[in-house]
Residue frames as a rotation matrix with the C-alpha (Angstrom) as fourth column:
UNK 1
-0.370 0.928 0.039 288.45
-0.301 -0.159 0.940 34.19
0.879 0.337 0.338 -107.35
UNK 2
-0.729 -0.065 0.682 286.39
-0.653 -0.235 -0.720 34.30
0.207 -0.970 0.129 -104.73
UNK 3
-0.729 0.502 -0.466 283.72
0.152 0.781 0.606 31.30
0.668 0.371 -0.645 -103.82
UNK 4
-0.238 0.413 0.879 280.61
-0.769 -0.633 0.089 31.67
0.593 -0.655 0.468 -101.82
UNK 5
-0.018 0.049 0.999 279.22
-0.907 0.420 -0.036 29.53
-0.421 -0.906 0.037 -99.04
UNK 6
-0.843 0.309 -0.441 278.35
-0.021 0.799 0.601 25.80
0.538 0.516 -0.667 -99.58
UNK 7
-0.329 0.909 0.256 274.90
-0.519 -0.400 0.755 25.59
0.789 0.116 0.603 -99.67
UNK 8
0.446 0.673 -0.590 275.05
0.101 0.617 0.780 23.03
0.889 -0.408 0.207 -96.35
UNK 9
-0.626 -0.767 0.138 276.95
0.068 -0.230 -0.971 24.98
0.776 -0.599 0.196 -94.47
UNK 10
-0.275 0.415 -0.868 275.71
0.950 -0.023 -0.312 25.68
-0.150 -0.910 -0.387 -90.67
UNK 11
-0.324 0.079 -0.943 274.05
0.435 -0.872 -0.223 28.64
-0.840 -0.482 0.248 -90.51
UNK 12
-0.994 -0.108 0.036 273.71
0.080 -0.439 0.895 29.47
-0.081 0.892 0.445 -94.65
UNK 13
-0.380 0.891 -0.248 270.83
0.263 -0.153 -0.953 30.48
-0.887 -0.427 -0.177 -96.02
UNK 14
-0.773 -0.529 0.350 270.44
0.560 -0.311 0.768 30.50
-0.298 0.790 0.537 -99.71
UNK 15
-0.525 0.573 -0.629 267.69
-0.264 -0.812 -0.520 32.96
-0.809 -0.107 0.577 -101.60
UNK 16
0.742 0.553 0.379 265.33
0.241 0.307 -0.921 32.35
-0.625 0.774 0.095 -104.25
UNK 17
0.787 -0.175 -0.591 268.03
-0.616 -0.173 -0.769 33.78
0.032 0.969 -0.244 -106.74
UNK 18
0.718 -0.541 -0.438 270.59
0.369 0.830 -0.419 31.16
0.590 0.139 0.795 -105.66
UNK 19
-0.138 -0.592 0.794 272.82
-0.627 -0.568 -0.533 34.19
0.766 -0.572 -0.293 -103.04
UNK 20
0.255 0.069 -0.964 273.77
0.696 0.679 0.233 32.23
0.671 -0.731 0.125 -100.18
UNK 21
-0.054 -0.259 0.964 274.43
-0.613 -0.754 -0.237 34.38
0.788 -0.604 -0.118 -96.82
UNK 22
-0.424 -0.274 -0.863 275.65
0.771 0.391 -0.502 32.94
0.475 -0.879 0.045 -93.07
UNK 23
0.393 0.582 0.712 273.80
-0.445 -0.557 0.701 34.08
0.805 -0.592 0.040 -90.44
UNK 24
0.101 -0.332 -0.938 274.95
0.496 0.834 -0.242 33.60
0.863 -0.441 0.248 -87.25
UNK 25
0.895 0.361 -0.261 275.19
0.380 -0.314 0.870 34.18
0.232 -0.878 -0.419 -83.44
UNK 26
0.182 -0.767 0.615 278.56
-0.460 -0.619 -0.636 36.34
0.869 -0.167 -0.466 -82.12
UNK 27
0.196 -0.141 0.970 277.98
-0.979 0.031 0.202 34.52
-0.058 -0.990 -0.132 -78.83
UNK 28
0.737 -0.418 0.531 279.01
0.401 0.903 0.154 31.13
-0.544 0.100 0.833 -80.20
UNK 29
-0.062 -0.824 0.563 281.96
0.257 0.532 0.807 29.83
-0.964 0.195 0.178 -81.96
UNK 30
-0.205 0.289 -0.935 282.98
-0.946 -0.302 0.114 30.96
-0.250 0.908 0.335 -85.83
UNK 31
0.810 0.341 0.478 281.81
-0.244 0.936 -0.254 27.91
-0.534 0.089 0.841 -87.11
UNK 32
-0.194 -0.956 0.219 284.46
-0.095 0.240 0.966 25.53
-0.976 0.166 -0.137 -89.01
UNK 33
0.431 0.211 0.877 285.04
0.817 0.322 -0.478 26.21
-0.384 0.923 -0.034 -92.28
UNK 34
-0.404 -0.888 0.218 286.40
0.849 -0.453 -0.272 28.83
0.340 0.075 0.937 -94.39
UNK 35
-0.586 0.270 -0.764 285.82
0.395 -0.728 -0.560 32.50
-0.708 -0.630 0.320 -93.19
UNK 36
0.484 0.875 0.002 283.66
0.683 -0.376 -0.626 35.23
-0.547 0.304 -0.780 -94.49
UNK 37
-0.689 -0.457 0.562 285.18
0.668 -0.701 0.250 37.95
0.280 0.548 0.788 -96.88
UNK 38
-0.787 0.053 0.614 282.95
-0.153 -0.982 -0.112 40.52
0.597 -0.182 0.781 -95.90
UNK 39
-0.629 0.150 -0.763 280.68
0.775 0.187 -0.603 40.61
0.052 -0.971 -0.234 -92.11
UNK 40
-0.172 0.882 0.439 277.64
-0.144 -0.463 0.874 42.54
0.975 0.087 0.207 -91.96
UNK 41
-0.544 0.011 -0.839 277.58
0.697 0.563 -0.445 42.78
0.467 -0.827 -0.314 -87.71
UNK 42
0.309 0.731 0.608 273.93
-0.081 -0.617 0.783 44.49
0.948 -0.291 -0.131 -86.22
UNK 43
0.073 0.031 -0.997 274.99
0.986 0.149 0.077 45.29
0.151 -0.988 -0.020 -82.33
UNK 44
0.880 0.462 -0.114 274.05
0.460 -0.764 0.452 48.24
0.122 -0.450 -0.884 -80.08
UNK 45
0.661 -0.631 -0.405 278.08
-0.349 -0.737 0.578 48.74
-0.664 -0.241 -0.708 -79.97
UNK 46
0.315 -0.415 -0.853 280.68
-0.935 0.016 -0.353 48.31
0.161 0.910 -0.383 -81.88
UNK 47
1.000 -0.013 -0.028 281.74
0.014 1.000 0.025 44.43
0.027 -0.025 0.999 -82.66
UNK 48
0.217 -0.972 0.086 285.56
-0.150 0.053 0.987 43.25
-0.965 -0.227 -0.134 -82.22
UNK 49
0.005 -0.427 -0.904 287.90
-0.981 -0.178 0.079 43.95
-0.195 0.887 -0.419 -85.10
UNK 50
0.544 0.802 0.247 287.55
-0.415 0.513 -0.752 40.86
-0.729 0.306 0.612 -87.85
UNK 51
-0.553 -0.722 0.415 290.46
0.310 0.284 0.907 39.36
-0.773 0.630 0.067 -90.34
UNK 52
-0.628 0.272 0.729 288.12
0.741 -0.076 0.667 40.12
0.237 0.959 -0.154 -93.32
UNK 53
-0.956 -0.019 0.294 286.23
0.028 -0.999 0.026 43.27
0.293 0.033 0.956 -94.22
UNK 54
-0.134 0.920 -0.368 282.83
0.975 0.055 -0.216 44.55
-0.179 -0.388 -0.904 -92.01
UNK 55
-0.724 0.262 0.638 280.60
0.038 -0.909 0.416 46.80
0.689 0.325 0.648 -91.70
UNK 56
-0.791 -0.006 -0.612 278.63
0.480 0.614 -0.627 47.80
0.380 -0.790 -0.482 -88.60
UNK 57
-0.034 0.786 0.617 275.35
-0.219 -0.608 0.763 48.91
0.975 -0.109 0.193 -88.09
UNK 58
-0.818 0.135 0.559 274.02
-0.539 -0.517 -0.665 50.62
0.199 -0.845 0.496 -84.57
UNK 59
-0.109 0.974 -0.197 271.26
-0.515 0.115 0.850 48.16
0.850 0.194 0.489 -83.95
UNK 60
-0.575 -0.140 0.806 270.60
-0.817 0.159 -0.555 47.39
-0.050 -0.977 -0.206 -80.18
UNK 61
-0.970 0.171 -0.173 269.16
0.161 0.984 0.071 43.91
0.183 0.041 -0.982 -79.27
UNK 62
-0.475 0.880 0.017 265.67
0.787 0.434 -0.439 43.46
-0.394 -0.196 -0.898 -79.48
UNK 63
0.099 0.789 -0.606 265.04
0.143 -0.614 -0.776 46.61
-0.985 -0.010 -0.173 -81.49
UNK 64
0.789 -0.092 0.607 265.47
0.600 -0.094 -0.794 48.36
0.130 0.991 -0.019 -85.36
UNK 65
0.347 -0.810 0.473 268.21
0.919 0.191 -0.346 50.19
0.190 0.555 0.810 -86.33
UNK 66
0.233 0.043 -0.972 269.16
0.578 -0.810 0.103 53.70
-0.782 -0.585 -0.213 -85.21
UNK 67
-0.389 -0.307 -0.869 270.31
-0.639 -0.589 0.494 54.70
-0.663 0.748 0.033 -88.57
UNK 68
0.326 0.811 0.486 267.20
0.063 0.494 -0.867 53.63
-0.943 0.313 0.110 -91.33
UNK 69
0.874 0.059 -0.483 268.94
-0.383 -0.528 -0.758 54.92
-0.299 0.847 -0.438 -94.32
UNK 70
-0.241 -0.964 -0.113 272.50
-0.971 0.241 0.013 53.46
0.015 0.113 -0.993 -93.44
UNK 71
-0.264 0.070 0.962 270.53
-0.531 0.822 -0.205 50.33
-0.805 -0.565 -0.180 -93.04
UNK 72
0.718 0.691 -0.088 268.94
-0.179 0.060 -0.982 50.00
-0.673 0.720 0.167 -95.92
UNK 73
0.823 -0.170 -0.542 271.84
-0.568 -0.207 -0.797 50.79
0.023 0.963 -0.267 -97.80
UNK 74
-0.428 -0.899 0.092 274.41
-0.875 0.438 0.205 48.45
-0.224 0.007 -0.975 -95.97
UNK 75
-0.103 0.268 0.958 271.59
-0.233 0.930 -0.285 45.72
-0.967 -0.253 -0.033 -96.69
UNK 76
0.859 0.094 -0.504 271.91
-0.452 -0.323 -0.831 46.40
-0.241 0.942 -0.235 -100.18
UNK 77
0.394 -0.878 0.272 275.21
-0.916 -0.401 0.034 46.39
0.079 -0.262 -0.962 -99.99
UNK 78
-0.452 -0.395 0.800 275.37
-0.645 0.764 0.012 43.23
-0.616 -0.510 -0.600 -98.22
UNK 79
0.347 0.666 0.660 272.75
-0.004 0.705 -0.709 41.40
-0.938 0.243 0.247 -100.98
UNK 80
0.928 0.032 -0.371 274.69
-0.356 -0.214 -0.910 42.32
-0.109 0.976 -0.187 -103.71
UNK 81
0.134 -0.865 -0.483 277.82
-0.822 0.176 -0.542 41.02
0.554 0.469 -0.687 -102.63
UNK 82
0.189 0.268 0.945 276.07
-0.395 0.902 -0.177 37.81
-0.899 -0.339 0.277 -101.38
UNK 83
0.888 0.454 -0.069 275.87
-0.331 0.529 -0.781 37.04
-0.318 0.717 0.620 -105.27
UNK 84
0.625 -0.686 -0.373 280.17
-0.446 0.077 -0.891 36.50
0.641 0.723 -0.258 -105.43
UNK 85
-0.694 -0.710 0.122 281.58
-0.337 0.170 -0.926 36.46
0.637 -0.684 -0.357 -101.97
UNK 86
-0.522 -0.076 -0.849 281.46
0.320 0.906 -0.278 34.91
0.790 -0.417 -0.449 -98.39
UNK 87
-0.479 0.097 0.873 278.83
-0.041 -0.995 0.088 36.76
0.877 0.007 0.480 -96.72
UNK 88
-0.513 0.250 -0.821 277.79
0.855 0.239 -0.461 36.58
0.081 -0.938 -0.336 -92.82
UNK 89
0.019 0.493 0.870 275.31
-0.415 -0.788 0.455 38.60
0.910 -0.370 0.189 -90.98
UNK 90
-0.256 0.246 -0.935 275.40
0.672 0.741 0.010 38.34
0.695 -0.626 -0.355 -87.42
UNK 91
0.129 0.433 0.892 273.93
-0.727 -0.571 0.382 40.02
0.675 -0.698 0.241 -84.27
UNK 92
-0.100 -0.635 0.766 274.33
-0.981 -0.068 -0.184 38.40
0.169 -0.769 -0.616 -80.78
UNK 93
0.199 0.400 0.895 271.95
-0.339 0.885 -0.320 35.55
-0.919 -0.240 0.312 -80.62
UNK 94
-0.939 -0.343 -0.029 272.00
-0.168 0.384 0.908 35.15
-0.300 0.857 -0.419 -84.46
UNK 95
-0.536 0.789 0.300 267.94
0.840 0.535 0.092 35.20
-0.088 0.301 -0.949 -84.44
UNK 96
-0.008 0.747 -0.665 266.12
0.593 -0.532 -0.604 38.57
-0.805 -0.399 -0.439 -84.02
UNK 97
0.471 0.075 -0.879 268.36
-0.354 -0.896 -0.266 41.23
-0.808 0.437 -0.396 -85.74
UNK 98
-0.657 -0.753 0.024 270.09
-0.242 0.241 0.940 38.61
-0.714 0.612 -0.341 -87.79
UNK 99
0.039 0.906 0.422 266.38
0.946 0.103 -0.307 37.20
-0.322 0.411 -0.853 -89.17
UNK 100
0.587 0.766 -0.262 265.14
0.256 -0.483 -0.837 40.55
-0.768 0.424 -0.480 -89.89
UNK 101
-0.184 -0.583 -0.792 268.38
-0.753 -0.434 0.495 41.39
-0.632 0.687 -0.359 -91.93
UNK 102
-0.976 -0.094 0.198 267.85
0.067 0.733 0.677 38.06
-0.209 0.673 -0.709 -93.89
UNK 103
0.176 0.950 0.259 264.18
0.805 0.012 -0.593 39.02
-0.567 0.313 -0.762 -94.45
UNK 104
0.402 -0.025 -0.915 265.44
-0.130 -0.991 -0.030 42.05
-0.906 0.131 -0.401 -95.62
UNK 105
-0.589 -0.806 -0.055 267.96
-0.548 0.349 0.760 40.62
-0.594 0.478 -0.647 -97.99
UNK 106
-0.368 0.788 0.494 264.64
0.778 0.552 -0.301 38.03
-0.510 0.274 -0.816 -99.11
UNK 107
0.506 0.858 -0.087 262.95
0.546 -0.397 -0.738 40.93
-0.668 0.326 -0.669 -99.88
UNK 108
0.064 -0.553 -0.831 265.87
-0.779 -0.548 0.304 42.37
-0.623 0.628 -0.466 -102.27
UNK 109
-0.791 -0.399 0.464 266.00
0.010 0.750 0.661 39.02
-0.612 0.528 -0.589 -103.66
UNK 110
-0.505 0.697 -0.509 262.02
-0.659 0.069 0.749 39.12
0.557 0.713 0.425 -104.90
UNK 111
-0.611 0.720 -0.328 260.15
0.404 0.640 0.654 37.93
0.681 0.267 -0.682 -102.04
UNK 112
0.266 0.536 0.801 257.21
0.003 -0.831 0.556 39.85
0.964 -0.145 -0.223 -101.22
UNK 113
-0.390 -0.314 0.866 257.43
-0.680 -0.536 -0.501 41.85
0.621 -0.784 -0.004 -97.66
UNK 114
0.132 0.822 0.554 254.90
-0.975 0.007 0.222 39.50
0.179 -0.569 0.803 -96.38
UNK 115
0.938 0.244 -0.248 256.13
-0.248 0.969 0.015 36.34
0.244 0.048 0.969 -97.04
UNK 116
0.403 -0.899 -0.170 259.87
-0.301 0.046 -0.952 36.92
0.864 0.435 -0.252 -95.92
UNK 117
-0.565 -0.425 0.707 260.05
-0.823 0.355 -0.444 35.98
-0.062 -0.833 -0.550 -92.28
UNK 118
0.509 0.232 0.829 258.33
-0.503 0.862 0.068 32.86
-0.698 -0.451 0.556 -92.82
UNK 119
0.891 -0.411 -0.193 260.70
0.117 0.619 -0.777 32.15
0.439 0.670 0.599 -95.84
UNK 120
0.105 -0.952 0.288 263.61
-0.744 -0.267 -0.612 32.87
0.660 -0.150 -0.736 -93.31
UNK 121
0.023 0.145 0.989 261.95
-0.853 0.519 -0.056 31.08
-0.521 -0.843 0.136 -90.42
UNK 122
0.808 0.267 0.525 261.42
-0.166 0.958 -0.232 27.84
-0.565 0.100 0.819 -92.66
UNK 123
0.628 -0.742 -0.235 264.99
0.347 0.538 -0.768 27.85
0.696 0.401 0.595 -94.72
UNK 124
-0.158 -0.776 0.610 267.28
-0.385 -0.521 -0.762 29.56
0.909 -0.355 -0.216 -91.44
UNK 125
-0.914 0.154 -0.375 265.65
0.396 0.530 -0.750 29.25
0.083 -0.834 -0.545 -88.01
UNK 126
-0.301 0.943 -0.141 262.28
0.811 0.331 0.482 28.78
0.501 0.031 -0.865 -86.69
UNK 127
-0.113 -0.432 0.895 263.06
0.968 -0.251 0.001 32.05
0.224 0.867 0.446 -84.65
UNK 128
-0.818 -0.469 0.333 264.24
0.575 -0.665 0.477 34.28
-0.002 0.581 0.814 -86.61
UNK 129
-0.552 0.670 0.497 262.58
-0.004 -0.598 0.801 37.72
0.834 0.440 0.333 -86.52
UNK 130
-0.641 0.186 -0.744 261.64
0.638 0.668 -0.382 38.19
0.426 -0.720 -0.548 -82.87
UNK 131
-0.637 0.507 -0.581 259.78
0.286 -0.544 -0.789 41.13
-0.716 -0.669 0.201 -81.89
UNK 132
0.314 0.800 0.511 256.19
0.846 0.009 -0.534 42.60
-0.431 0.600 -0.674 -83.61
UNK 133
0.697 -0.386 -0.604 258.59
-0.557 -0.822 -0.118 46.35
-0.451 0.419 -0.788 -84.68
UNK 134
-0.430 -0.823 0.371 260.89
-0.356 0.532 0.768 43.48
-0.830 0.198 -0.522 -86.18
UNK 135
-0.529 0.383 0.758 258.33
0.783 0.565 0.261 41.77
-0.328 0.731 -0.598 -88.40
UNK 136
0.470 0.698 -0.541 257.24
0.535 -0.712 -0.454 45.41
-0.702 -0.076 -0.708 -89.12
UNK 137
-0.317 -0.823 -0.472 260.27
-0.303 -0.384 0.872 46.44
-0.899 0.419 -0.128 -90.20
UNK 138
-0.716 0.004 0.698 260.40
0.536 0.644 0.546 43.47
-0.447 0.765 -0.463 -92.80
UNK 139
0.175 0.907 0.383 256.67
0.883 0.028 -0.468 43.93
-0.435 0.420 -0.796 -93.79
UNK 140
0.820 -0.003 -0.572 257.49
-0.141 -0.970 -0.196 47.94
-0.555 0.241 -0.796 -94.65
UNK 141
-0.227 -0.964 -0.137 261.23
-0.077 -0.123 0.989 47.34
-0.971 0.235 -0.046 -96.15
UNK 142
0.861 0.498 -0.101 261.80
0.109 -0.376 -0.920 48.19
-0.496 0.782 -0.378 -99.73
């Protein structure tokens, strides 16, 4: 059986329904503890191969996704198997495209478009969610 984060890990982030998810930067250190089981990794190219299973979306720093539909559905994806396993999102810094995916994820959990980057920025980082087509995104996602 598989366990998910602890809820004080570095980087976690838990949701109103109790899903925890790791956010984090690629340009630092994995952090210590146990790994992720499945990697959710937003970068303009492809990310280095992982010990545990990913999935990589085309999303260049500072902007939205290049593929809206594959996004959508790997953030699904990624919120639904936040609710068993070790899930990570990361992007380079760990704050722009990782934020808006965890607003995204907020807003699959049940909280409204409008209130999800300041419920990332106040339980993740202060931030998260950096550009105004970023907090668009969020504000439009469904």
């Amino acid at each position: 059986m598989i366990t998910t984060w602890e809820p004080t890990a570095v980087g976690v982030l838990r949701l109103p329904s109790g899903r925890l998810v790791r956010g984090r930067g690629l340009r630092r250190p994995l952090p210590d503890g146990p790994e992720p089981t499945y990697g959710l990794y937003l970068l303009g190219h492809e990310p280095p191969s992982v010990a545990w299973e990913a999935r990589w979306l085309r999303w260049p720093d500072f902007r939205l996704p290049s593929d809206r539909t594959d996004a959508a559905d790997a953030l699904r994806e990624t919120w639904t198997r936040a609710e068993t396993e070790r899930v990570e999102i990361a992007c380079g810094g760990g704050y722009g495209r990782t934020g808006t995916a965890l607003a995204c994820l907020a807003v699959l959990d049940g909280v409204a478009s409008q209130e999800a980057i300041a419920y990332v920025r106040e339980h993740y980082a202060k931030r998260a969610v950096e550009t105004p087509w970023q907090r668009r995104y969020v504000t439009r996602f469904r």
